[in-house]
C-alpha positions as CSV (number, residue, x, y, z in Angstrom):
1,X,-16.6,7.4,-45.8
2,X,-17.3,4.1,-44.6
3,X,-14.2,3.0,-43.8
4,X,-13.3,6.3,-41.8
5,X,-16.7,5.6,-39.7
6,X,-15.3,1.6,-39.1
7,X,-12.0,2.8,-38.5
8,X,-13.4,5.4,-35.8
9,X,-15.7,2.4,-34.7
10,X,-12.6,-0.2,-34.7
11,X,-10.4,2.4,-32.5
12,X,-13.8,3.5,-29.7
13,X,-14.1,-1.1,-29.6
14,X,-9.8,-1.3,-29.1
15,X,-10.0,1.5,-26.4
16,X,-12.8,0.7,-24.4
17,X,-10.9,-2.2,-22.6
18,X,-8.0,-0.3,-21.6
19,X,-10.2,2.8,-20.3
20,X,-11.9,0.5,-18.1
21,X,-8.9,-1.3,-17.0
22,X,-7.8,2.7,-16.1
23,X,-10.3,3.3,-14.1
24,X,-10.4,-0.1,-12.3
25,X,-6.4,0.5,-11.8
26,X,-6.4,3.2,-10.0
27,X,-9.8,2.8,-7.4
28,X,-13.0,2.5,-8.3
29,X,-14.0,6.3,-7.7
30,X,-10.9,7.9,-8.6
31,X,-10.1,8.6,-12.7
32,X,-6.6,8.5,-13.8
33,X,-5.3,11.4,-13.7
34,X,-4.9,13.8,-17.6
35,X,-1.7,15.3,-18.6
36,X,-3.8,18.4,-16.9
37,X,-3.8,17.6,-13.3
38,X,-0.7,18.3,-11.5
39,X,-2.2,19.1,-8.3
40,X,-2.3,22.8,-6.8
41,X,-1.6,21.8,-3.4
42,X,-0.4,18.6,-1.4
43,X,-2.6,15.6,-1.7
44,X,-1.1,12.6,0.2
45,X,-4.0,11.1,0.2
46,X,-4.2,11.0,-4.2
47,X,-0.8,9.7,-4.1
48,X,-1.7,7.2,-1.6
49,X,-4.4,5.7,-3.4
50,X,-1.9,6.0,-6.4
51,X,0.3,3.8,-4.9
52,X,-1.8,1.4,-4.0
53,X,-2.9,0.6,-7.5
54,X,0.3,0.2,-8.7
55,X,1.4,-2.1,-5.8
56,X,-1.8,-3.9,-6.7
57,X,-1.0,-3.9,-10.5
58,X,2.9,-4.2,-10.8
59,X,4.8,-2.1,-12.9
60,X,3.2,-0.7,-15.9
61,X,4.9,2.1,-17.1
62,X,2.3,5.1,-15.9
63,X,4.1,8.1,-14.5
64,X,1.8,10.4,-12.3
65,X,2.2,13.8,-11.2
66,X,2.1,13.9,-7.7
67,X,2.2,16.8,-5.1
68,X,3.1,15.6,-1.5
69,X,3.9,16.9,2.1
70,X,5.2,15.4,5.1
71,X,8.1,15.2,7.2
72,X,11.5,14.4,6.2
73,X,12.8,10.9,7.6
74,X,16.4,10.0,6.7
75,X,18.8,11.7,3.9
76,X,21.5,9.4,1.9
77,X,24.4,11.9,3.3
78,X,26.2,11.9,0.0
79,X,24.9,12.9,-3.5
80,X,25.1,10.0,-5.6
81,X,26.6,10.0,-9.7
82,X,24.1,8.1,-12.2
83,X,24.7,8.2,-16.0
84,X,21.9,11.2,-15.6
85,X,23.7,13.6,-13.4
86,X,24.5,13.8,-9.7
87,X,21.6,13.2,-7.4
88,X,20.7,13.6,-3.8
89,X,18.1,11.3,-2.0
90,X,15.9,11.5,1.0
91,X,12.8,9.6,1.9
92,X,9.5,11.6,3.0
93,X,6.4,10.9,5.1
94,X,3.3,10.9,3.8
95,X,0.9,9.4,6.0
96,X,-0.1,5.7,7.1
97,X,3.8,4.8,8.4
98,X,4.2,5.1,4.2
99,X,7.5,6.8,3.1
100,X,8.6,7.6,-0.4
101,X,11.8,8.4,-1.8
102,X,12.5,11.6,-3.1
103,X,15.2,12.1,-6.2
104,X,16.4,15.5,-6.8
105,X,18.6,15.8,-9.3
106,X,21.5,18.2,-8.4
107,X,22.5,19.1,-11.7
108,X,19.3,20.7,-12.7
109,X,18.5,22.5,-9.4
110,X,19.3,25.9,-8.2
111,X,20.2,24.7,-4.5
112,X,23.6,25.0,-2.2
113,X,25.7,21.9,-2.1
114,X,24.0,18.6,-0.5
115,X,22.7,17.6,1.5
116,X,20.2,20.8,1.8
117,X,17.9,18.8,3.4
118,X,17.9,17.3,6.7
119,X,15.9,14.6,8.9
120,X,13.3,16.2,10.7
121,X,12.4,19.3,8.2
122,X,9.1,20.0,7.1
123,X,8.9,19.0,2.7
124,X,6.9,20.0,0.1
125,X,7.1,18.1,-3.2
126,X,6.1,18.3,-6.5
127,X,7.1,15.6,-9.2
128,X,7.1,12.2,-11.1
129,X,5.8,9.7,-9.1
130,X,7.4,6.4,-10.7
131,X,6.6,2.9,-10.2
132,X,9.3,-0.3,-11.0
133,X,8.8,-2.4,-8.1
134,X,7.9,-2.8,-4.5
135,X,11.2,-2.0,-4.0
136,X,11.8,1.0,-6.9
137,X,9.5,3.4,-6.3
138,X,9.9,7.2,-6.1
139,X,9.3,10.8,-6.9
140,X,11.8,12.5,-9.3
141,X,11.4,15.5,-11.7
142,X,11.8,17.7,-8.5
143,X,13.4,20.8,-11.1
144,X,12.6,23.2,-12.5
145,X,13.0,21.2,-16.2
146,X,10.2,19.6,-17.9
147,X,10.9,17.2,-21.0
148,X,9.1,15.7,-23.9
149,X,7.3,13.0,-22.1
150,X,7.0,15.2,-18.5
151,X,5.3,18.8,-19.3
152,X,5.9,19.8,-15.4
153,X,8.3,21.7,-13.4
154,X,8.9,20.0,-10.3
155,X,10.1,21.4,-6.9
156,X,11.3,20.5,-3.4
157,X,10.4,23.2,-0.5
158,X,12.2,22.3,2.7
159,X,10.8,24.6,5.7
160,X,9.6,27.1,3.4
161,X,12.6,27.6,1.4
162,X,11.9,26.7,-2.2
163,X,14.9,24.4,-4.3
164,X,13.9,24.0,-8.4
């Protein structure tokens, strides 16, 4: 018995740190968020302060859900292979002359042949928001698909019509 209650005591000591660096990481008033909080509707503004506690932080391997909005800025023209699957690209406004880029992989979304989306059209976005860099940043798991380590289903709406 008292070695459970020290081990329990040992684990609450080793995870105090890190839930404090948590909540410094990502803003002062803002928690991270649980595996329960894919938002119900766009929040630019979340995903805003997201990103600027990762630029703040570097890269640290945290995935967030994110739900965005905004209007469509430039599209790569051609879908791009990767050793996952063919992709398509575009980069989105969300607010403050910030743009993200927006990875949808073709191979797992019931959508016509790309580009279905085009400079200038209205986007609604729900996926991974991913952090490697300054420069490698994004939002993928726009599908339908959820995996072992991403429990959501993601989806791209471009002026109203819905792609997953």
């Amino acid at each position: 018995m008292t070695s459970r209650l020290l081990s329990t005591f040992a684990v609450a000591l080793l995870c105090a740190p890190l839930a404090a660096s948590a909540q410094g990481f990502f803003g002062q008033n803002t928690a991270p968020r649980s595996a329960h909080d894919m938002p119900a509707q766009c929040d630019n503004a979340h995903f805003l302060a997201d990103q600027h506690g990762l630029e703040q932080s570097g890269p640290t391997g945290i995935d967030l859900p994110e739900h965005l909005c905004g209007r469509v800025l430039a599209v790569s023209p051609k879908a791009k292979r990767t050793r996952s699957g063919w992709h398509g690209y575009f980069y989105l406004s969300v607010g403050q002359g910030v743009s993200i880029r927006i990875v949808s992989d073709l191979d797992q979304m019931n959508a016509p042949q790309w580009p279905w989306v085009s400079k200038g059209d209205q986007v609604e976005v729900q996926g991974r928001y991913y952090y490697d860099s300054l420069r490698r940043q994004g939002v993928d798991w726009t599908h339908h698909g959820t995996g072992r380590k991403w429990p959501w289903p993601g989806y791209v709406v471009v002026n109203g019509t819905r792609y997953q």
